[in-house]
C-alpha positions as CSV (number, residue, x, y, z in Angstrom):
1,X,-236.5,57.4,42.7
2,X,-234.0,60.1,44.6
3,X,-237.5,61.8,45.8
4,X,-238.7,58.3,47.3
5,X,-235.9,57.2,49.1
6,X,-232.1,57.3,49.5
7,X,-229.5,55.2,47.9
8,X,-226.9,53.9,50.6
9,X,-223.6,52.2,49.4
10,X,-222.5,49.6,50.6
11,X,-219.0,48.9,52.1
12,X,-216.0,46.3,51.0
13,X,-215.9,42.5,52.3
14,X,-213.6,40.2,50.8
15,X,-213.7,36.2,50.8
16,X,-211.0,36.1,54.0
17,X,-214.0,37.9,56.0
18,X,-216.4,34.8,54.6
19,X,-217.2,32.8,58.2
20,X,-220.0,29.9,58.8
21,X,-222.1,32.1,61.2
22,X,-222.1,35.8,62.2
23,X,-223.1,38.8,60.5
24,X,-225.9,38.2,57.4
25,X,-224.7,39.5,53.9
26,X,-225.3,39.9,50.5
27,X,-223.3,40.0,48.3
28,X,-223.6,42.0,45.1
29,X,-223.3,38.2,43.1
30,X,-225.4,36.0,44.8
31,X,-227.8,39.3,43.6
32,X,-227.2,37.5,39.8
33,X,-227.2,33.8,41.1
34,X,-229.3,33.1,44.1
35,X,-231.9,35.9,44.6
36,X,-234.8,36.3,43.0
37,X,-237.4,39.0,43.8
38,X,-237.2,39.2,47.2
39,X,-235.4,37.3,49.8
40,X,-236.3,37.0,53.5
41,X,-232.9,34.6,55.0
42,X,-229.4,34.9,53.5
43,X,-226.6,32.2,52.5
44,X,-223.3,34.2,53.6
45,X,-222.4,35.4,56.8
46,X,-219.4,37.6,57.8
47,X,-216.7,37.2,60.4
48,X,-218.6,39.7,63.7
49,X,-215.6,41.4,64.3
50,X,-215.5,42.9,61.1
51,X,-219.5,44.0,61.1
52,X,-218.7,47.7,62.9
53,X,-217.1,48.9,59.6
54,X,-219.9,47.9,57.5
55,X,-223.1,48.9,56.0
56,X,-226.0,47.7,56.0
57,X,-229.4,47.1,54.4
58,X,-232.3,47.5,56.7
59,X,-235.6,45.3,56.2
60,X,-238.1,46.7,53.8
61,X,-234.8,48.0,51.7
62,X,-234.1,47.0,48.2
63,X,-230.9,46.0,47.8
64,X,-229.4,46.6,43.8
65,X,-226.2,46.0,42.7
66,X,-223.8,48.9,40.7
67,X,-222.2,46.6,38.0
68,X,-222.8,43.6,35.2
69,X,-221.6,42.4,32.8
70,X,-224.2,43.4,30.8
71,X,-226.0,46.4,31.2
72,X,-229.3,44.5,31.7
73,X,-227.5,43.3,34.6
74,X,-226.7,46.7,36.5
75,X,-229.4,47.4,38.9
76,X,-231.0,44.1,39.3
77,X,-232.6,44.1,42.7
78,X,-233.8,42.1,45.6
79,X,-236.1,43.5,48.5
80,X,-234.9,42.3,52.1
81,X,-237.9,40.8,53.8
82,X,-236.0,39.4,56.5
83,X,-236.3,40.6,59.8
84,X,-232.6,42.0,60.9
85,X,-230.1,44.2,58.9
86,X,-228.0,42.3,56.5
87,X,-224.2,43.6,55.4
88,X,-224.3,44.7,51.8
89,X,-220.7,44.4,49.6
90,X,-219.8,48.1,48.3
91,X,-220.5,47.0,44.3
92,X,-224.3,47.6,46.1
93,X,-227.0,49.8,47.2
94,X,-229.5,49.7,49.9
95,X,-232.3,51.6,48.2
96,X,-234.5,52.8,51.6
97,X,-238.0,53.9,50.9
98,X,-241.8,53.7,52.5
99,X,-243.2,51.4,49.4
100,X,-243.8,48.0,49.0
101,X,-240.3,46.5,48.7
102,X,-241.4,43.6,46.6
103,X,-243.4,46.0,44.7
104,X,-239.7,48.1,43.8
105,X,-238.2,44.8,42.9
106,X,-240.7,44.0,40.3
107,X,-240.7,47.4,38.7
108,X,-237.3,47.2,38.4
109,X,-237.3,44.1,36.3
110,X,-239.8,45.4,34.0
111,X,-238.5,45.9,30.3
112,X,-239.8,49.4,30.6
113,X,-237.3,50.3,33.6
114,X,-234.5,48.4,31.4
115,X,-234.7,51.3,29.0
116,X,-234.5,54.0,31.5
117,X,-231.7,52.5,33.3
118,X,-229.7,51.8,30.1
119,X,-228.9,56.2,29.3
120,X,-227.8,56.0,33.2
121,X,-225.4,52.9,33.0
122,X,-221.7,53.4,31.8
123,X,-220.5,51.0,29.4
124,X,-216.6,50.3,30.2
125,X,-214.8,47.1,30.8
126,X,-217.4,46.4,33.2
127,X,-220.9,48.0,32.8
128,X,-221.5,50.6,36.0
129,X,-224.5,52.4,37.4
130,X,-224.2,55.8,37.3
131,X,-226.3,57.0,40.2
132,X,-227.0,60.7,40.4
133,X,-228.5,60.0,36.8
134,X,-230.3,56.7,37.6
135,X,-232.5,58.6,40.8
136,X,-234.0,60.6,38.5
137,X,-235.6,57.8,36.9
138,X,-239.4,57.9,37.7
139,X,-241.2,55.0,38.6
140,X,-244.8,54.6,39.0
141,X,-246.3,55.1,42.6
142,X,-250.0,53.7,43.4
143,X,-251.2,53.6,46.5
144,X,-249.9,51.2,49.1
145,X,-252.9,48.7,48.6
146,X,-252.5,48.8,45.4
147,X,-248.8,47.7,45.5
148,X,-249.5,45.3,48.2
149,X,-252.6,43.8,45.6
150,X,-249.7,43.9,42.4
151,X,-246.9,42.3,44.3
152,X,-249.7,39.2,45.7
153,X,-250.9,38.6,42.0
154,X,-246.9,38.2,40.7
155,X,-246.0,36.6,43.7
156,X,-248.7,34.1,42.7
157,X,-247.4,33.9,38.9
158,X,-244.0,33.8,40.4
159,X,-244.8,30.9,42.5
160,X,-246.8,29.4,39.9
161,X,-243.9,29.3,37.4
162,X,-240.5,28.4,39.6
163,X,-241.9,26.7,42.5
164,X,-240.5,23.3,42.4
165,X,-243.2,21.9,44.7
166,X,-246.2,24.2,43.1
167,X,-247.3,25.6,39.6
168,X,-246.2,24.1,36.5
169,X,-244.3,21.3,38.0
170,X,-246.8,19.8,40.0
171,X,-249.0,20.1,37.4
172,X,-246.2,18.7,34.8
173,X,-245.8,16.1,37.2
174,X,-250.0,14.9,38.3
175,X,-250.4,15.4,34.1
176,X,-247.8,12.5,34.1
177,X,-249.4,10.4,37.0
178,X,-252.9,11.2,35.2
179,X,-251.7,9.7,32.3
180,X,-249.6,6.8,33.6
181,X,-252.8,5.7,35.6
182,X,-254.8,6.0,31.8
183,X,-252.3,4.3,30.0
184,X,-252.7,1.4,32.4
185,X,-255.8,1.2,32.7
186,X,-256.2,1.2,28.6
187,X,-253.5,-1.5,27.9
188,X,-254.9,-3.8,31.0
189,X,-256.5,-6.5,29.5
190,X,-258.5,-9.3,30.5
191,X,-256.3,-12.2,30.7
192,X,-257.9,-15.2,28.6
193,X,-259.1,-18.5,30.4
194,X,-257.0,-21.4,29.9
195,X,-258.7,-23.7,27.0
């Protein structure tokens, strides 16, 4: 991954520089609670005086975050799709590169990835990516249609699965109008004439 792209760390925020609008962030946990794959808006923002001392992650980057509590959950990663830098917390890198960044993302959730990671992560009180070993992990590289043709299919699968107003809800839910509207019709019943 070193020969791909470059690994930028992030820099410090605390809560206190938390504001309702301003600079777009991520921080490292939202990475374990609100972003999945990839991510093209934000849910924190940072007070703008404080956004010269920053870094950030550029769109197109993947941002993955340096600790967890378990070691599956060192490195997980989003790619920024959005359209303007966003401020990353310093438990996180900025991963810059010219591939697909969705196509990253998903590589990096793969149970195969999970076992190169592991040798790189070190397991103290709280489980820590160690870097200059972790960009030496290889990843598979096809050609840019070919990552652009991968990340469409899971995106699909993706969709298919979580998607609250697609995929297996909506078809959880018509199943269950199908068969309310069958169970109706089979327990309707003539009603008899009056004798």
């Amino acid at each position: 991954m070193g020969e791909l792209g470059q690994f930028i760390r992030g820099r410090r925020f605390t809560k206190a520089d938390y504001a309702d609008e301003g600079v777009p962030c991520i921080h490292y946990g939202e990475i374990y609670t609100h972003y999945g794959t990839a991510a093209d808006e934000v849910i924190s923002y940072l007070r703008p005086e404080i956004g010269a001392g920053l870094r950030y992650a550029e769109p197109g980057d993947v941002v993955l975050v340096d600790v967890g509590e378990t070691v599956e959950d060192v490195a997980k990663a989003v790619a920024w799709l959005g359209v303007e830098p966003v401020a990353i917390h310093d438990h996180s890198y900025a991963f810059r590169h010219d591939l697909n960044p969705s196509y990253v993302s998903y590589v990096m959730q793969t149970d195969w990835f999970t076992r190169q990671k592991v040798k790189y992560v070190a397991r103290t009180k709280v489980n820590t990516l160690l870097l200059e070993g972790f960009s030496k992990i290889a990843i598979p590289v096809p050609d840019r249609g070919e990552q652009d043709r991968i990340v469409a299919i899971l995106d699909k699968f993706d969709a298919l699965v979580n998607d609250l107003s697609a995929g297996l809800p909506a078809e959880i839910a018509a199943r269950r109008r199908q068969y309310e509207f069958y169970r109706d019709r089979l327990l309707t019943f003539p009603e008899k004439a009056a004798a």
